[in-house]
C-alpha positions, 0 to 999 in steps of 0.5 A: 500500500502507498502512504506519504511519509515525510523523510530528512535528507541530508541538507535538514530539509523536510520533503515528502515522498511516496514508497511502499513500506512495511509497518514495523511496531517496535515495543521497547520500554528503554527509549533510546533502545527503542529509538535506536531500533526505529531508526534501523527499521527506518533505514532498513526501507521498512515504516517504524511505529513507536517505540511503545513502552507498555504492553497495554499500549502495544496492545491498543497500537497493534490492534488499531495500526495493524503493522506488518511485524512487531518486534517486541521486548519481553520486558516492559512497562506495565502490567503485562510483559513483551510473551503476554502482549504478544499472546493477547495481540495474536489471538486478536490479529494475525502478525508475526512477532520478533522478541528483541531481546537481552534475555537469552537464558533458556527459562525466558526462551521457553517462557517466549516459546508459548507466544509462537515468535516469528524469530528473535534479535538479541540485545545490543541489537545488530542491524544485519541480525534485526535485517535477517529477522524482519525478513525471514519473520514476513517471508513465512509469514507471506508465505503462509507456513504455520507456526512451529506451534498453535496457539490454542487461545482463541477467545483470550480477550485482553481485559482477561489477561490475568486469566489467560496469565494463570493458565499460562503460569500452570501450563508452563 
């Protein structure tokens, strides 16, 4: 789809230009991480939204912006953490998430395995590894090949969440 997106060359000069861009929601709670990440996505050719630091507000972002990916910190502000957004964000709109993230311990990783990731970037974030990750998450995703598993959820409603968070608690 074609939307106008306003760019700053490298006289400082605003301008306007027609691409075609895929929407990247970055949900980071660090700002400067968070900015950091947008401006890779940026020059990377895709469109970022954010950073977002709460995954109540990621949540409200995902469902009324519909971006083509998410990359998503599984530390956050609020009361939900980046595995529980997004569960809750999946069972409302189908769109590959990528954690970006400074835990790699094996207790994190199977805690993020019940969010089905599209695949995972760990911090300090590298543009070629954040590259990679985007692509690979959207080719699949296009491409219309399932998730390594299912997530059986489907009428998990975000102002249930606590539930949804005891059944993953007992589950896990």
């Amino acid at each position: 789809m074609l939307r106008q997106i306003l760019f700053l060359p490298d006289n400082d000069t605003v301008g306007v230009k027609q691409v075609v861009r895929e929407k990247v929601l970055v949900v980071e709670d660090e700002k400067i991480t968070g900015l950091d990440i947008c401006q890779m996505v940026w020059d990377l050719g895709y469109q970022p939204t954010g950073p977002i630091a709460s995954g109540e507000d990621a949540y409200a972002v995902a469902l009324s912006e519909r971006p083509d990916i998410i990359l998503m910190d599984i530390t956050l502000k609020g009361q939900l953490n980046g595995i529980e957004t997004a569960v809750a964000i999946r069972c409302r709109y189908r769109c590959p998430v990528v954690f970006v993230t400074a835990h790699s311990d094996e207790v994190t990783f199977n805690r993020a395995r019940a969010a089905v990731p599209a695949g995972w970037v760990l911090k300090p974030v590298n543009e070629g590894e954040l590259q990679t990750a985007i692509e690979r998450a959207l080719r699949q995703y296009r491409s219309g090949e399932p998730p390594v598993q299912v997530l059986h959820a489907p009428s998990y409603e975000f102002a249930d969440w606590r539930e949804g968070k005891d059944r993953y608690q007992r589950s896990s």
